[in-house]
N, C-alpha and C positions, 0 to 999 in steps of 0.2 A: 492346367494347360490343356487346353482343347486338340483331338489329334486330327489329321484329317479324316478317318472313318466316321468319329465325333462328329464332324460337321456334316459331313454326307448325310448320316443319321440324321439326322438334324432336317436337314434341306428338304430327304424325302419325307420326313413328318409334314411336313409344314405343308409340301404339293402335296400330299395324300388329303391332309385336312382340308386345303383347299378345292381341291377336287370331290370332296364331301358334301363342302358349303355351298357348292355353285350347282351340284345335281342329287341330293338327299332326296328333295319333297318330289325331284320326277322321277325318281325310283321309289317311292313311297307311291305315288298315284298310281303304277303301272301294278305293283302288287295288290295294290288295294283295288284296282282292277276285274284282279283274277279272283283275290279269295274277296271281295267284299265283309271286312273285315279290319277294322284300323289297328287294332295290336297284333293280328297275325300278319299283317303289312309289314308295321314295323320289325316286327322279329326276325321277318325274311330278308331285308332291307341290313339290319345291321349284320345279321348269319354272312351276308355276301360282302357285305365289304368287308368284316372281320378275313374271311378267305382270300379276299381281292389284298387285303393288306399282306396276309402270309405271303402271297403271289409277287408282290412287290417289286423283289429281286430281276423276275422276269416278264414287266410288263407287256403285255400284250402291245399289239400294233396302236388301235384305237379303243383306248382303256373305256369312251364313255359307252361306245354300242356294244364295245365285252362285258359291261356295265351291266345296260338295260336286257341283255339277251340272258344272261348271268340271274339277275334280277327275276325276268319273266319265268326263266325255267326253274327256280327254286318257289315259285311261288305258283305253279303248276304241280309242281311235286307235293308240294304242304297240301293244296286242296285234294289231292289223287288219296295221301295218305290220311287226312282227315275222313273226306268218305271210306274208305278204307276203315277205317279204325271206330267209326259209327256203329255197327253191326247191332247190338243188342236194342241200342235206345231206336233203331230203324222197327228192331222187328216185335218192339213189345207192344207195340198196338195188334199184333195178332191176339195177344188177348181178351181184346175188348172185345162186349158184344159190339153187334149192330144199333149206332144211335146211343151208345151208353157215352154220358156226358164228361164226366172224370177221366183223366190219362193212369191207366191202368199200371199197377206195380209188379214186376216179373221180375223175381229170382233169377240171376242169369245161371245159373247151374238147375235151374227147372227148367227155363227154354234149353238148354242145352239137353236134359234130358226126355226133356220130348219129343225135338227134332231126331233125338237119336234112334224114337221107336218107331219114327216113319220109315216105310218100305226106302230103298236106299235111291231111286229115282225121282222119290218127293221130295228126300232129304236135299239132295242136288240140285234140284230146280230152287227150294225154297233158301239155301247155301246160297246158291247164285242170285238171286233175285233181291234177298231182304240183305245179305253179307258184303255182299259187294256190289247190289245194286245198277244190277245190269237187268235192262228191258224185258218183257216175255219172249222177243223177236231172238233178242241177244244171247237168252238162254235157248232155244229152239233150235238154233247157228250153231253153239259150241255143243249142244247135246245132240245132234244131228239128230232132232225131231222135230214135227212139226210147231208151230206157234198153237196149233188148237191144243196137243199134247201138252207144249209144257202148261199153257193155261187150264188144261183141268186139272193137272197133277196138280199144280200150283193149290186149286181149288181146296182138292181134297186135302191138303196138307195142311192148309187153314182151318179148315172144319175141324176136323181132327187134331189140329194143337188147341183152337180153340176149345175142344169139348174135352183135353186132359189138362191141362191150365184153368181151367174153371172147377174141378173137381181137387184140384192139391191143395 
């Protein structure tokens, strides 16, 4: 014997699924979107409605654009912390020469301990730059130096990993 919570249950399954069926593939497009990406699309895509289902209880006013906004900003965040979380495979082409054909193999506790024997203003610029991939402009701004500064430090910091990365 079915009680009425039973059925409530029930009912919001059945609009939740429904409300899946009829807007999935355009919260699918808008992720894939941002991260251009079809499985991190989807992942993002079910991560929010998975939440939007916990949320259930207290549906929002207009569930599709809480939806797509819900959607967009989870899949803003996924690409922020994918580049974010890049760091080493960004910065192991510092060890290539110049023109060498092959993608170069680095140790990340070798990059890590090379970067460490840079003066502590190259290590920051080169931090900023290859780690979280912010512009030479970007790094000049938050290091209150000039763009020629952080681009020669940048310079020298290359040279210089490159020339103890090639001797380990």
């Amino acid at each position: 014997m079915a009680t009425q919570a039973d059925d409530e249950r029930r009912r919001r399954q059945e609009r939740f699924a429904e409300f899946v069926a009829a807007h999935r593939a355009d919260f699918v497009r808008v992720a894939l979107g941002v991260l251009r990406d079809a499985a991190e699309a989807e992942d993002v895509v079910q991560d929010t409605l998975a939440n939007l289902w916990r949320q259930a209880d207290a549906p929002p006013d207009d569930p599709v654009a809480y939806a797509f906004r819900a959607v967009r900003l989870n899949a803003l965040k996924r690409r922020e912390r994918r580049r974010l979380h890049a760091p080493l495979d960004a910065v192991a082409d510092i060890a290539a020469p110049s023109g060498s054909g092959g993608a170069p193999t680095v140790d990340p506790l070798a990059m890590e301990r090379a970067i460490q024997r840079l003066p502590p203003p190259q290590q920051a610029v080169v931090r900023m730059r290859y780690y979280l991939g912010l512009s030479l402009a970007e790094v000049a701004r938050a290091l209150s130096i000039s763009s020629n500064t952080a681009a020669s430090r940048c310079r020298y910091a290359l040279a210089t990993l490159r020339r103890v990365l090639r001797h380990q």
